[in-house]
Phi, psi and omega in degrees: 000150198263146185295154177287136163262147200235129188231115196249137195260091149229130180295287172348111177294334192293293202301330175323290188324320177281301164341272180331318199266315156314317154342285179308324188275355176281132171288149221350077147242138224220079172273141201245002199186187151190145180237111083008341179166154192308326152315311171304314174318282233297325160327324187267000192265301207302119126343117162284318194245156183299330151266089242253139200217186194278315214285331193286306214287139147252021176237154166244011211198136186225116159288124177221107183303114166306004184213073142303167170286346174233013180215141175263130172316321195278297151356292171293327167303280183351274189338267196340286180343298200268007139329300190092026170295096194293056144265071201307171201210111151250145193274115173232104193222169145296330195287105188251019187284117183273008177252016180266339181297305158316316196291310202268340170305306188288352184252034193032055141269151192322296173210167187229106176265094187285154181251178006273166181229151154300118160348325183304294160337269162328308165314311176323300201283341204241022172272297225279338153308323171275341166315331196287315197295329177258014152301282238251300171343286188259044142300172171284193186262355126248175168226222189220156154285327178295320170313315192280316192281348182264336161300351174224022178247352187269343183277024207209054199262163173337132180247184198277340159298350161245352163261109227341179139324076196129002231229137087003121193281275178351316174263356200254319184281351177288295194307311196278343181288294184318287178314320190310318220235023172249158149327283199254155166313146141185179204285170166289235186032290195280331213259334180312303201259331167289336191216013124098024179258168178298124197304327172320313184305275173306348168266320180307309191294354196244058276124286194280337181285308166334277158343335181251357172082030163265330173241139192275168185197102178230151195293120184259129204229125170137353178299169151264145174104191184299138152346148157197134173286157184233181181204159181211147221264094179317094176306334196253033182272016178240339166268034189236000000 
């Protein structure tokens, strides 16, 4: 998948600064800009062409302060919309008023991040965004509901409170990005080494994902020694 390009809306100069700087440091992403103030927005919104399409845009992705100085976030989100710009949107605001909170759900963005926030944070929301976008975003043009439904099921992932003891939202969507995007089965051991965790490690997560019926878990047979399993990514685990 081709890195997200990322366009961050903030006034603030620090937080502009940091937001950008967090941008970089996430692996595919891709920051293309800041905007400062609505005016500054509105450059990256004209259209080139008569019709406005992914090809016009120099974001696929927008961070967006709900309180510029010459703008309301819920205003500029309308604009987008009504454009028809296939521009996605998180809300990264201080603004904890719940009916502006609604206000900005119903007009479809993607998450809503209040500040301040961690890197940590920040890394969370915009992991689970790329899961959504290469669930669902870049399909063919058509899909399936298991598809449409694990596509939005990447925006709601596990937290550390519903998941065992020991166990990562974070390492849990690494292990899961990895089966999504191999081809053939493979061991905790290889999965071990691909993502540079302990094989003890990489089998519990791959153990609990077996266990929610996300992962197929079958028997590897010609090995030596103790059993060892292999595992694969349930394509139909979103209808179960």
């Amino acid at each position: 998948m081709s890195a997200i390009r990322v366009l961050v809306v903030e006034d603030d100069p620090v937080a502009a600064d940091a937001h950008a700087e967090y941008v970089r440091r996430l692996d595919g992403f891709e920051l293309v800009g800041v905007a400062r103030s609505g005016a500054e927005l509105a450059v990256f919104l004209q259209p080139s062409g008569e019709a406005p399409g992914r090809a016009d845009l120099v974001a696929d992705l927008m961070l967006l302060d709900m309180n510029l100085p010459d703008a309301h976030g819920l205003d500029i989100i309308r604009r987008i919309r009504g454009l028809g710009l296939p521009l996605d949107i998180i809300a990264i605001t201080a603004v904890r008023d719940l009916h502006v909170v609604r206000s900005a759900i119903s007009s479809g963005i993607v998450q809503y991040l209040i500040k301040p926030f961690t890197y940590s944070a920040f890394r969370e929301k915009l992991g689970t965004y790329r899961d959504f976008r290469q669930n669902l975003v870049e399909q063919a043009t058509a899909t399936t509901q298991a598809e449409v439904d694990q596509a939005f099921a990447s925006l709601r992932p596990a937290t550390a409170a519903t998941l065992p003891k020991g166990l990562s939202a974070e390492t849990l969507r690494a292990v899961s990005r990895l089966l999504k995007s191999l081809q053939e089965p493979t061991s905790a051991i290889e999965v071990s080494e691909a993502l540079s965790m302990s094989r003890v490690t990489a089998r519990r997560y791959l153990e609990y994902l077996a266990d929610q019926q996300s992962v197929l878990r079958t028997p590897r047979y010609g090995t030596r020694g103790r059993p060892e399993f292999e595992y694969s990514w349930a394509r139909n685990s979103a209808d179960r």
